[in-house]
C-alpha positions as CSV (number, residue, x, y, z in Angstrom):
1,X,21.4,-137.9,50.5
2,X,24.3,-134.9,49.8
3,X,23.9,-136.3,46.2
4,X,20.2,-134.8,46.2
5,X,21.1,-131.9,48.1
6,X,23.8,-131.1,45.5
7,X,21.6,-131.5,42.3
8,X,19.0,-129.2,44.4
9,X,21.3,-126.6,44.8
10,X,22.5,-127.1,41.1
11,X,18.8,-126.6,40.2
12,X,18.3,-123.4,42.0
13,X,21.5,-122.1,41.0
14,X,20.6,-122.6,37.2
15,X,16.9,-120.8,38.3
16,X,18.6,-118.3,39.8
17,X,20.9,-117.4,36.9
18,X,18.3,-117.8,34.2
19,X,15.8,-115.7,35.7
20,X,18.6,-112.8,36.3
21,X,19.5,-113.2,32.4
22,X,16.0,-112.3,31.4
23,X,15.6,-109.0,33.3
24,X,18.8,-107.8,31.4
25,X,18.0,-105.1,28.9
26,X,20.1,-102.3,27.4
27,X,18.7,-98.9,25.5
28,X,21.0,-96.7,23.1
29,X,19.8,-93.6,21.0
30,X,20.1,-93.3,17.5
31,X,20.9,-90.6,15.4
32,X,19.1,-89.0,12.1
33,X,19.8,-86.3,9.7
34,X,17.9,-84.8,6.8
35,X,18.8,-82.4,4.1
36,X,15.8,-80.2,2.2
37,X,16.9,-78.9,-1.0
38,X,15.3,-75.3,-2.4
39,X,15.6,-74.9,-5.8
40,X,13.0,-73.3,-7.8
41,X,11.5,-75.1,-10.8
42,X,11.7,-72.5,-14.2
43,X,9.8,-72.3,-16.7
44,X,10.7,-71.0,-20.0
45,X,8.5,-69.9,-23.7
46,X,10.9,-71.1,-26.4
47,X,7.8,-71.0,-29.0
48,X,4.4,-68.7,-29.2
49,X,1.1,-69.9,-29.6
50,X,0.6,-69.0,-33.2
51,X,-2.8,-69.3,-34.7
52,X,-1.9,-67.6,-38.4
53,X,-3.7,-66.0,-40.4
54,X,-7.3,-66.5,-41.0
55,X,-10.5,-65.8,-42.7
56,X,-13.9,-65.7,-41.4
57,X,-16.9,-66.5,-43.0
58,X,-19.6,-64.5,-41.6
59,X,-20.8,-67.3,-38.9
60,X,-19.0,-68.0,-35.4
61,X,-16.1,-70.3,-36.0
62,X,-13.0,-71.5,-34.6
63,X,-9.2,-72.5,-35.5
64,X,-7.7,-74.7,-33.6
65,X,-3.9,-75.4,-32.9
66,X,-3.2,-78.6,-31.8
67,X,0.0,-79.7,-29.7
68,X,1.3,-81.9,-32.6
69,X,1.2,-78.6,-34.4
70,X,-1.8,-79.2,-36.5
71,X,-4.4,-76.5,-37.6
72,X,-8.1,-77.2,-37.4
73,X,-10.6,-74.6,-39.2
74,X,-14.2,-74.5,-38.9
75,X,-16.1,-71.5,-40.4
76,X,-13.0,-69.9,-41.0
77,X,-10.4,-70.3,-43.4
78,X,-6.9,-70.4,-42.0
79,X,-5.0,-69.2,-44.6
80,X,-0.9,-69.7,-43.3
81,X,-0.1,-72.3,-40.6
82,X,0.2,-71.6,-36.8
83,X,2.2,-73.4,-34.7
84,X,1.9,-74.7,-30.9
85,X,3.5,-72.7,-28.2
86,X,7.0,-74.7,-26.7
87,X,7.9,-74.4,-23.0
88,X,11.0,-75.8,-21.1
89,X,10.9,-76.8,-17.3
90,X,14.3,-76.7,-15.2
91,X,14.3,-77.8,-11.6
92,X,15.6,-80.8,-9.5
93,X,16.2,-83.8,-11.2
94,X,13.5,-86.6,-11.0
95,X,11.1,-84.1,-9.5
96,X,7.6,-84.5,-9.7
97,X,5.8,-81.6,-11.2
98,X,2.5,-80.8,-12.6
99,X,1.6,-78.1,-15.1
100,X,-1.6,-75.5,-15.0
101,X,-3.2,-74.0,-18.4
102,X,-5.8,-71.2,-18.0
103,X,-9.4,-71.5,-18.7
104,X,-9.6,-69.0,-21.3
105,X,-7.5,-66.0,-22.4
106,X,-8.0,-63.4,-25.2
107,X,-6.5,-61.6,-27.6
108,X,-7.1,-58.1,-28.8
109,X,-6.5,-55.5,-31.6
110,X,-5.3,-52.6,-31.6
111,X,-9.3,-51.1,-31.8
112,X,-9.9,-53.4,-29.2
113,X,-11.6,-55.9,-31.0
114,X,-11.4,-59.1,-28.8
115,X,-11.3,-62.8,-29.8
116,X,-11.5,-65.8,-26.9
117,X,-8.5,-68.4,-26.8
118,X,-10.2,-71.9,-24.6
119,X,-9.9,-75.6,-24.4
120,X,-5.9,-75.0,-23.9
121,X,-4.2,-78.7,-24.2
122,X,-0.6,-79.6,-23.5
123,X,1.3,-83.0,-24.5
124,X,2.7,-85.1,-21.7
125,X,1.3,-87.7,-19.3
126,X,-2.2,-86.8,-17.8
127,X,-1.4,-88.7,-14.8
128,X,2.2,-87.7,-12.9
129,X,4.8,-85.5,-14.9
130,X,8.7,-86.0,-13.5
131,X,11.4,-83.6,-14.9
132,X,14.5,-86.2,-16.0
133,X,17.5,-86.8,-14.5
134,X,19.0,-83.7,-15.3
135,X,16.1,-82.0,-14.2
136,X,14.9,-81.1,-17.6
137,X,11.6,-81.6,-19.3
138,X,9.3,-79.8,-22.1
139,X,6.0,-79.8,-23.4
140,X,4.3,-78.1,-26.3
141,X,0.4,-76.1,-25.9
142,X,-2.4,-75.9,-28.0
143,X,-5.7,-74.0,-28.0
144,X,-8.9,-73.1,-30.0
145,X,-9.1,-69.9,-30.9
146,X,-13.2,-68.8,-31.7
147,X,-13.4,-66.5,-34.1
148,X,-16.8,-64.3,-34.3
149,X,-19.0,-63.6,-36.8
150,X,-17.7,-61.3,-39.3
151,X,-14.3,-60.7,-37.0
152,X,-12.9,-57.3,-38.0
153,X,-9.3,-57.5,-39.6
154,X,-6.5,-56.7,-37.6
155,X,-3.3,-58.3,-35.9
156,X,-4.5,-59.5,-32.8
157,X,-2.6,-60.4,-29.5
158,X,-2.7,-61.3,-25.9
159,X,-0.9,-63.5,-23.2
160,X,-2.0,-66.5,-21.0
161,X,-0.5,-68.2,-17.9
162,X,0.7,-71.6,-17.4
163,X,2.0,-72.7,-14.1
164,X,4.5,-75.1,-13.6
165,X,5.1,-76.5,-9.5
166,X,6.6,-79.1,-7.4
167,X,3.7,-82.1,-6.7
């Protein structure tokens, strides 16, 4: 009979003990840190958009310059070769970035005669553009420049924007 009484209190001594292990629990707080970099991205014209010299044929036309560096003529006659405009991006390396060309832009005379540059194109992916390890990348622009009917001769000029930005 003190053998049962024994393994009894065995029992509820390992009951005991058990359920006292399970209610055991410990917390601690962990530490973070984070670092945000600000550098700006730059964007640099090594090249101008150069559409050449050219010759209309008394009907609307165009020239176009593609970004290979290409020149395109219809109803006009480009007589020397233009050349795409060449950027440079600088910013943090790896970087995604994306790059905005304007709708249209014109260029002008000195009389003020007016011709419409459009359908601006640049090379590089058309999905996600990253600058490279060194945080360097570069892309080349092309554009259609529409000539009018019986354009009047002169040197013309103009600017456009591109954007370049952190995505």
């Amino acid at each position: 009979m003190k053998r049962i009484h024994v393994l009894t209190a065995m029992a509820a001594s390992l009951v005991m003990s058990t359920g006292a292990m399970a209610q055991v629990s410990d917390q601690g707080t962990g530490q973070m840190s984070a670092t945000v970099l600000s550098q700006d991205i730059t964007l640099t014209q090594v090249e101008t958009l150069r559409f050449g010299t050219l010759l209309p044929f008394g009907r609307a036309g165009y020239i176009r310059i593609t970004t290979a560096g290409a020149t395109v003529d219809s109803n006009a006659l480009s007589t020397s070769a233009g050349a795409p405009s060449l950027w440079t991006v600088e910013g943090i390396g790896n970087a995604p970035f994306d790059i905005a060309l304007p709708a249209s832009a014109e260029v002008t005379d000195a009389a003020g005669n007016n011709m419409t540059v459009d359908a601006f194109s640049r090379t590089g992916s058309t999905s996600q553009l990253f600058l490279d390890a060194a945080g360097d990348a570069s892309f080349a622009v092309g554009a259609y420049l529409r000539v009018g009917a019986n354009q009047p001769a002169g040197n013309y000029n103009g600017t456009y924007q591109v954007t370049v930005s952190y995505n």
